[in-house]
N, CA, C and O of each residue as an XYZ file, in Angstrom:
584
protein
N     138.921     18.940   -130.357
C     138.591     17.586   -129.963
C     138.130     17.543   -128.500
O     137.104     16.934   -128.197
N     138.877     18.183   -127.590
C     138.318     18.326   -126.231
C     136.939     18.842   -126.033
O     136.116     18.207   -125.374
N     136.706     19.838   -126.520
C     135.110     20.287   -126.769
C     134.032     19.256   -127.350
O     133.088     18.974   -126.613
N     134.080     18.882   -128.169
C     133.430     17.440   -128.811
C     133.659     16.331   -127.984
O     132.741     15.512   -128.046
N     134.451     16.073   -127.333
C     134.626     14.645   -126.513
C     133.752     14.972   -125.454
O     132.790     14.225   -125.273
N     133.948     16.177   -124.552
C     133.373     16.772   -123.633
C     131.875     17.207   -123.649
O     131.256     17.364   -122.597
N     131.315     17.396   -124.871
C     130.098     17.524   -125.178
C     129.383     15.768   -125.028
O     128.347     15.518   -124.412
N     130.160     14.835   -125.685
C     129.532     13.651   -125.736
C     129.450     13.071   -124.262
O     128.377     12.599   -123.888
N     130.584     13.089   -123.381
C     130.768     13.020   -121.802
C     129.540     13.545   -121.269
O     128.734     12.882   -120.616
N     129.426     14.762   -121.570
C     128.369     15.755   -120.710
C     127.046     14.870   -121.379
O     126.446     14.548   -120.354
N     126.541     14.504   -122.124
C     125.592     14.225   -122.966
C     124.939     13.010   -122.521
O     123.777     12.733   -122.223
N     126.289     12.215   -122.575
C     125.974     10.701   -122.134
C     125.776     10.799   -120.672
O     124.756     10.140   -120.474
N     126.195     11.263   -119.537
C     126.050     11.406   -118.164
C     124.765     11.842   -117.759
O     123.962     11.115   -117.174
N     124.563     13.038   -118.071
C     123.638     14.192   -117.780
C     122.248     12.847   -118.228
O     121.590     12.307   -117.338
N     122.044     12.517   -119.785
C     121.103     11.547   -119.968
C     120.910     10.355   -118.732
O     119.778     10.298   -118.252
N     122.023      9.330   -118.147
C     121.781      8.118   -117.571
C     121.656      8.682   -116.585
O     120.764      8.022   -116.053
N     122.125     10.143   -115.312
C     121.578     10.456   -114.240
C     120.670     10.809   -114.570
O     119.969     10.525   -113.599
N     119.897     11.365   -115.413
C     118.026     12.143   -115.578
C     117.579     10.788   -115.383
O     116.728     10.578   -114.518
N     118.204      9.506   -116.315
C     117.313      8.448   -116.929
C     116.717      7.869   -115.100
O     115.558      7.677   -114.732
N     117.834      7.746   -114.400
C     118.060      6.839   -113.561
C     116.909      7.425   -112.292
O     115.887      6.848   -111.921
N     117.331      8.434   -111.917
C     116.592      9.516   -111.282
C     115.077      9.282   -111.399
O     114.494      8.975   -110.359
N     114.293      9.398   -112.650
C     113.239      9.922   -113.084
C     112.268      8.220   -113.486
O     111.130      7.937   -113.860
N     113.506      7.467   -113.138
C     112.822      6.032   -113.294
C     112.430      5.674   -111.688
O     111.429      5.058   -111.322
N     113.638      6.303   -110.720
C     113.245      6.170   -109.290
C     112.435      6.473   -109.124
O     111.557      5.721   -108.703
N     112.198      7.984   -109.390
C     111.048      8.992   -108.673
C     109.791      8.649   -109.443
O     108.835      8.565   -108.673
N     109.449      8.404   -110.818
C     108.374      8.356   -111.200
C     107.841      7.205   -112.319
O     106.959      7.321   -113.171
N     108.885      5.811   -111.933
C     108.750      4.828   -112.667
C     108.625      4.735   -114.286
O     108.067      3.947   -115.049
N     109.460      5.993   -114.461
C     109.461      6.521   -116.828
C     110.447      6.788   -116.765
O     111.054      7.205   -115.779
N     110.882      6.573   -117.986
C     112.342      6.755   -118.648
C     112.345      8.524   -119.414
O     111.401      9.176   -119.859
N     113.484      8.787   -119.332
C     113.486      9.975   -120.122
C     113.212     10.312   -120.897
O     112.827     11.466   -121.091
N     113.344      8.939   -122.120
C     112.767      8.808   -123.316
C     111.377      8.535   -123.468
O     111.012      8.967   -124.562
N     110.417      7.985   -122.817
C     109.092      8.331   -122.374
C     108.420      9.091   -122.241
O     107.336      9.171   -122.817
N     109.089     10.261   -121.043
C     108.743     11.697   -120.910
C     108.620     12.441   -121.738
O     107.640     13.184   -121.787
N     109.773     12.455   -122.803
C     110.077     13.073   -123.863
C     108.872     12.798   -125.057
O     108.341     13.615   -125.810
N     108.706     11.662   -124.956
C     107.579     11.183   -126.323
C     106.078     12.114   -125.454
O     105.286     12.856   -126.035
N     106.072     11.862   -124.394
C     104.764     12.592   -123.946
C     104.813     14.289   -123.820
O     103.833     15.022   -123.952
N     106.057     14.677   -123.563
C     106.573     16.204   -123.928
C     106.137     16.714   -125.191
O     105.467     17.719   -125.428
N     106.659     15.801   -126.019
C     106.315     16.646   -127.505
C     104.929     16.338   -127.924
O     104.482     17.059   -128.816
N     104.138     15.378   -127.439
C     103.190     15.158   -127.613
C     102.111     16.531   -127.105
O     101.440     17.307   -127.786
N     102.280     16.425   -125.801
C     101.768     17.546   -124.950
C     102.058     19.002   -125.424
O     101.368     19.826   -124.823
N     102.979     19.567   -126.430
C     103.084     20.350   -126.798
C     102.048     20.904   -127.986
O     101.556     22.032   -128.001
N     101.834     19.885   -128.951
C     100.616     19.651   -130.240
C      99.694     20.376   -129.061
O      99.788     20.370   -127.834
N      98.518     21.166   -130.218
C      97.786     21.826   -129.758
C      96.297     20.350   -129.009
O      95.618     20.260   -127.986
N      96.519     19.314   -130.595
C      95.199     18.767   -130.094
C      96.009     17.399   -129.238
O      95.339     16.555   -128.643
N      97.274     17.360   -129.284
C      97.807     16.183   -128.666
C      98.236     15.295   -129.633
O      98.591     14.198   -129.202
N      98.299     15.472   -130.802
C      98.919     14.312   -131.456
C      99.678     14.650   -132.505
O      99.498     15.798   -132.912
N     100.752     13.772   -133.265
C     101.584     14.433   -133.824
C     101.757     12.949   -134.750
O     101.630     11.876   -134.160
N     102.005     12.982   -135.987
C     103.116     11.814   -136.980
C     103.700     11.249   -136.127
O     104.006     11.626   -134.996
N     103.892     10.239   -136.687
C     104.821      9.285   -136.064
C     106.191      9.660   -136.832
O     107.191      9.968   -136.184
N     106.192      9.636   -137.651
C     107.315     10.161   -138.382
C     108.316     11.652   -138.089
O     109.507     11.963   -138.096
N     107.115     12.226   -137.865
C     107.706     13.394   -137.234
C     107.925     13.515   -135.808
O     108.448     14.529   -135.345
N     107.475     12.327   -134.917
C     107.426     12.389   -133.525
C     109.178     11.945   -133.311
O     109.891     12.365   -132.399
N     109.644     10.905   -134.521
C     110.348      9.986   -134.318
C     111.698     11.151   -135.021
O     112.856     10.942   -134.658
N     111.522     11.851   -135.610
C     112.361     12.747   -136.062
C     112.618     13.814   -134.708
O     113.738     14.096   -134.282
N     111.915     14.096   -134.401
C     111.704     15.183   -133.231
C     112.829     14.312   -132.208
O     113.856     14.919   -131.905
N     112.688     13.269   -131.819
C     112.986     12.350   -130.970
C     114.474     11.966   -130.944
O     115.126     11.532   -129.994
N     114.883     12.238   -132.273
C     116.167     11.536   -132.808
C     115.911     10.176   -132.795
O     117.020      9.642   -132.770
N     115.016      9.294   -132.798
C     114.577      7.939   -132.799
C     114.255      7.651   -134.229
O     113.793      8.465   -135.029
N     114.618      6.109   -134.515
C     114.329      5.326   -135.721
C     112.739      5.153   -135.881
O     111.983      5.794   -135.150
N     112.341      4.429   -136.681
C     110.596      4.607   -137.058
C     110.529      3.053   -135.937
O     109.546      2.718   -135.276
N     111.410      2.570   -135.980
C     111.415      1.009   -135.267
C     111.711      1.390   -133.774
O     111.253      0.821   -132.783
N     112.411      2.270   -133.800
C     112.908      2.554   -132.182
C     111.530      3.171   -131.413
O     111.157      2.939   -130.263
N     110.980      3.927   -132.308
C     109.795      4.535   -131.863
C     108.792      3.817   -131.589
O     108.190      4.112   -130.557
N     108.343      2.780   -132.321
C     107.153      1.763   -132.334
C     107.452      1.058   -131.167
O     106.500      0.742   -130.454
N     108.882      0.665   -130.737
C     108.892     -0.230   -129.455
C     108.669      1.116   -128.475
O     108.232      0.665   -127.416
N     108.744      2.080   -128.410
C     108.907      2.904   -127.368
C     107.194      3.067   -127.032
O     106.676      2.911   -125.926
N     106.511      3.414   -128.280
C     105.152      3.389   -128.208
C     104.496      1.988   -127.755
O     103.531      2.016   -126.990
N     104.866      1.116   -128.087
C     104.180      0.169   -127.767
C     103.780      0.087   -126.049
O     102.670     -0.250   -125.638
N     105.368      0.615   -124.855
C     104.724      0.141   -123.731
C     103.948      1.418   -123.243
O     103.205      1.296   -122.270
N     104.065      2.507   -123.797
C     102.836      4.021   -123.341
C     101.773      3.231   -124.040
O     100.863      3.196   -123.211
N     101.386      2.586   -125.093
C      99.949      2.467   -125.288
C      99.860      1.677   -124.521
O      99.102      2.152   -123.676
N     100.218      0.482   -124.152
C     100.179     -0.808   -122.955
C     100.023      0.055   -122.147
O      98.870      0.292   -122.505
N     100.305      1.287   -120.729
C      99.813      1.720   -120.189
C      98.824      2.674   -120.168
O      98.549      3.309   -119.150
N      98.197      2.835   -121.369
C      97.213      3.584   -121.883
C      97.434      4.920   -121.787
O      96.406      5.598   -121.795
N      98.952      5.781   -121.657
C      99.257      6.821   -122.433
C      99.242      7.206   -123.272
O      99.096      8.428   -123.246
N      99.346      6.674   -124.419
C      99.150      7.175   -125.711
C      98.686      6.386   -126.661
O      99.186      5.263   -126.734
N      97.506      6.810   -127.728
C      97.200      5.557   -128.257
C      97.570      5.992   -130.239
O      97.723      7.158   -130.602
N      97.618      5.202   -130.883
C      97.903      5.011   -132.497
C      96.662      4.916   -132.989
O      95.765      4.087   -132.835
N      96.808      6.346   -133.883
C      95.331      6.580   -134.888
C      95.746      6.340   -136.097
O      96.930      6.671   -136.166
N      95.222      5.783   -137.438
C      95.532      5.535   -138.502
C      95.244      6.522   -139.522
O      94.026      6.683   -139.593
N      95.843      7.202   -140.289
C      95.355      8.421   -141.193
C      94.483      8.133   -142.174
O      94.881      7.415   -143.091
N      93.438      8.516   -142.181
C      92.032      8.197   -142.773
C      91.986      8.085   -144.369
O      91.096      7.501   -144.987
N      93.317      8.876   -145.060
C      93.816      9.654   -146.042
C      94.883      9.345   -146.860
O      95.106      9.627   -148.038
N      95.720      8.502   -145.758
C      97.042      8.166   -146.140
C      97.295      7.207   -145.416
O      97.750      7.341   -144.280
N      96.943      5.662   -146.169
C      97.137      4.423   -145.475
C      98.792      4.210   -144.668
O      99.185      3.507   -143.736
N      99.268      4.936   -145.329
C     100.472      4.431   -144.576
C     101.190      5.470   -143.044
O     102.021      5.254   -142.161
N     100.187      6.736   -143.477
C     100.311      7.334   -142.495
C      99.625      7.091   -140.625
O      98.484      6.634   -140.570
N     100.051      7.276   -139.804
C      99.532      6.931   -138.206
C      99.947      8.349   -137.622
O     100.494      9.225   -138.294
N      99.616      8.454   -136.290
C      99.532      9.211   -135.436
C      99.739      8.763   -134.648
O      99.720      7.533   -134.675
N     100.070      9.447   -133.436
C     100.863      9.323   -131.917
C      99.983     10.143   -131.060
O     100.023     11.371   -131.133
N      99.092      9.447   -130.151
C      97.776     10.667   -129.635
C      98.002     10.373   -128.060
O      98.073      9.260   -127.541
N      98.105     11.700   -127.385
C      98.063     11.661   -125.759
C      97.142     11.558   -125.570
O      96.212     12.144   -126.123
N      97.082     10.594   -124.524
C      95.651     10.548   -124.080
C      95.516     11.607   -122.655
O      96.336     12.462   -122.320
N      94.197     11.247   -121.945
C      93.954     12.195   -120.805
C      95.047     11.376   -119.501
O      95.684     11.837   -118.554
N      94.861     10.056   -120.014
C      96.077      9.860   -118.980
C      97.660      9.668   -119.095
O      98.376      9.562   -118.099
N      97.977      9.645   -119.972
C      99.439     10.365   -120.632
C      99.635     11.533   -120.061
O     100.606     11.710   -119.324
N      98.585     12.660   -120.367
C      98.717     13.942   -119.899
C      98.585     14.727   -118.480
O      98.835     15.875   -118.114
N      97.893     13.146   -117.643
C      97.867     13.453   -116.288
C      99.453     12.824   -115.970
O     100.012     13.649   -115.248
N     100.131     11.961   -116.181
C     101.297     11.446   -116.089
C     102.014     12.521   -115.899
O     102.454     13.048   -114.877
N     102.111     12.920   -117.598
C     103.148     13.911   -117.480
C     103.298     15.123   -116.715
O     104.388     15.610   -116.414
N     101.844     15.733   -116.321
C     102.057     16.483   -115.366
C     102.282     16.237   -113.937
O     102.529     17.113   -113.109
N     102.165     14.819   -113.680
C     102.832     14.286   -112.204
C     103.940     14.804   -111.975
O     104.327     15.673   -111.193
N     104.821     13.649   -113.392
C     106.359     13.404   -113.933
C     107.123     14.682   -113.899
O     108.222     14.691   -113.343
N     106.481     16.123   -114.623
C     107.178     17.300   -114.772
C     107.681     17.886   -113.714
O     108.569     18.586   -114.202
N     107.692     18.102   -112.261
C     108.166     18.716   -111.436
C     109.348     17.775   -110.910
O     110.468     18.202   -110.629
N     108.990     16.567   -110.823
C     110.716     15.682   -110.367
C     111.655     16.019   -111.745
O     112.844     16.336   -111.714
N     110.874     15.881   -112.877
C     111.817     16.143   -114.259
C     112.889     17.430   -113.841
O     114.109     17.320   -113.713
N     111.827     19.050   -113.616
C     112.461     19.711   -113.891
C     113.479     20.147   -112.888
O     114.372     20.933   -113.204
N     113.349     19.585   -111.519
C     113.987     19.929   -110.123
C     115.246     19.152   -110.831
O     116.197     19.934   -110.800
N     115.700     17.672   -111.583
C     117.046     16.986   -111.778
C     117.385     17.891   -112.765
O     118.401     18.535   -112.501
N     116.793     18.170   -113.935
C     117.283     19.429   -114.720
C     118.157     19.951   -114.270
O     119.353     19.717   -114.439
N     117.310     21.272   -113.195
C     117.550     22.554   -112.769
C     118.828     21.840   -111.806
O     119.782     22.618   -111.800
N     119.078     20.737   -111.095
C     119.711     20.010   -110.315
C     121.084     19.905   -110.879
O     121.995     20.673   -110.571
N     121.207     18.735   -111.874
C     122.442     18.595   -112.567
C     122.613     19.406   -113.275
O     123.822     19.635   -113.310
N     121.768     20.391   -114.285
C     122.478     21.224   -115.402
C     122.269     22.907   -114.896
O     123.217     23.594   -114.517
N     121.292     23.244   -114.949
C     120.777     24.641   -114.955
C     121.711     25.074   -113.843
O     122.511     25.970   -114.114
N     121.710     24.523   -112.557
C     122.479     25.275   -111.206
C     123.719     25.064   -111.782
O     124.303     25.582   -110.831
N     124.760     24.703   -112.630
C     125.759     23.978   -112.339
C     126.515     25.334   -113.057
O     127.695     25.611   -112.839
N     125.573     26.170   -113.998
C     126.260     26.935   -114.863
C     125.359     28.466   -114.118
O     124.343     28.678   -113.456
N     126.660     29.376   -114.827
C     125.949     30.381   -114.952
C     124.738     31.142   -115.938
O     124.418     30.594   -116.993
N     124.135     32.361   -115.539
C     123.399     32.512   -116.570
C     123.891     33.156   -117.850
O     123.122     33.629   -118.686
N     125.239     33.153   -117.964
C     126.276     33.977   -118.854
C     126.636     32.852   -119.650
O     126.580     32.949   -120.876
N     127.029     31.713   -119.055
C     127.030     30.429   -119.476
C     126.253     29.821   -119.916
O     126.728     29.103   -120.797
N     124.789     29.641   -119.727
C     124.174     29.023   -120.464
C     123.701     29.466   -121.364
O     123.256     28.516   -122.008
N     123.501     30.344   -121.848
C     123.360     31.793   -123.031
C     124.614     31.328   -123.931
O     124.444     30.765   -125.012
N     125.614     31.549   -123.512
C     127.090     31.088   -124.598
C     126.675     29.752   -124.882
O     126.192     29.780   -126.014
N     126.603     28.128   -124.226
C     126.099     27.464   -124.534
C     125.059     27.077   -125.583
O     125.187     26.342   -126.562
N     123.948     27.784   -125.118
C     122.741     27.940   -126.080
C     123.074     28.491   -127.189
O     122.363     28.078   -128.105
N     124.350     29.737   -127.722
C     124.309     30.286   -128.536
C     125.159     29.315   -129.911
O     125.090     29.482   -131.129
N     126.067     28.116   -128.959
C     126.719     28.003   -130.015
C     126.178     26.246   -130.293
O     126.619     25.521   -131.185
N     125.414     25.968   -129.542
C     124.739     24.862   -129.856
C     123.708     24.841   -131.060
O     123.447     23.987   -131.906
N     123.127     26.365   -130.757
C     121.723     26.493   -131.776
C     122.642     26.815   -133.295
O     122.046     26.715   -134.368
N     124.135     27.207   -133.254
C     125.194     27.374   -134.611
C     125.082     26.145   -135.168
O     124.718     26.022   -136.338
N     125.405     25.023   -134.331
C     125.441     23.502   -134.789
C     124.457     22.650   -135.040
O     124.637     21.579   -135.620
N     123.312     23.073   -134.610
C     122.364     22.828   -134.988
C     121.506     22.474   -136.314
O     121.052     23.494   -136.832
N     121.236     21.497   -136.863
C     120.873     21.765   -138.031
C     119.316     21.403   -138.107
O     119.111     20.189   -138.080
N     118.198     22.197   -138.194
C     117.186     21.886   -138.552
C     116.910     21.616   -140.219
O     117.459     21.988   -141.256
N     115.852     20.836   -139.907
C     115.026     19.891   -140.907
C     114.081     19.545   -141.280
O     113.814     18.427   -140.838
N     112.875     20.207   -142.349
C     111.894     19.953   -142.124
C     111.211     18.672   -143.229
O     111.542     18.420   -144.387
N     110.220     18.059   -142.416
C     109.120     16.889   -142.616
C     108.136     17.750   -143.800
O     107.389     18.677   -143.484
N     108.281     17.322   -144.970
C     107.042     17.292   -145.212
C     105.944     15.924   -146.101
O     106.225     15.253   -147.094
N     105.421     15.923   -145.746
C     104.319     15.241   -145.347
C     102.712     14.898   -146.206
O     102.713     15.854   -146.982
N     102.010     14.485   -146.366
C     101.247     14.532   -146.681
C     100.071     14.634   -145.384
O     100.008     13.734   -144.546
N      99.169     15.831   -145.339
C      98.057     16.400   -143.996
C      97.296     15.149   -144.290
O      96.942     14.598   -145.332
N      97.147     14.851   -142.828
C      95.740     14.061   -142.419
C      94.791     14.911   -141.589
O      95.164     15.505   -140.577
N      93.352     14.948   -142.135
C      92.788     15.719   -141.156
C      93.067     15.258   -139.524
O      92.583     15.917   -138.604
């Protein structure tokens, strides 16, 4: 129980100092960054919404409000699947992707700040090892939109 309580402690903290931090330094929420992270990862920049929102741990509703204020700042915009009416897309734009590369160096300095320095590298290896145990992946499948 101490391990599990302590994981949620560490979880919930570590999140509202990044959140708080990264709203000072670069006016975005963590959860922002994050939608433009995984975005920026896609080769052409865009990804399901469904799968963005899975990736995310976010609801299909939690996601749409989250998208709504990146497209309002013209970070990211919603393509409709040509193929599959009910399917959409989540697309970085060029200025999403200039953002995020502003955003990434204050990101990774609070990282490396609150978590990475705090442990060893023996430690975060044990960490990593028994997190990726609990872990449960899941895969989307989907119907392809070109």
């Amino acid at each position: 129980m101490h391990a599990w309580r302590s994981l949620l402690r560490a979880h919930a903290r570590l999140l509202a100092r990044l959140d708080a931090e990264l709203q000072a330094s670069q006016g975005m929420s963590v959860t922002d960054y994050g939608v433009l992270v995984q975005l920026s990862e896609e080769g052409d920049g865009r990804m399901r919404m469904s799968e963005l929102a899975d990736r995310l741990l976010l609801s299909p509703s939690g996601l749409t409000r989250r998208l709504d204020g990146l497209v309002a700042a013209g970070l990211v915009e919603r393509h409709r699947c040509p193929t599959d009416r009910r399917g959409a897309y989540a697309v970085l734009t060029v200025a999403g992707r200039s953002r995020l590369q502003a955003a990434a160096p204050d990101h990774v300095e609070q990282v490396r700040r609150h978590f990475v320095d705090r442990l060893s590298r023996r430690q975060l290896e044990a960490l990593a090892d028994a997190l990726d145990k609990v872990t449960l992946d899941t895969v989307t499948t989907e119907p392809s939109c070109p």
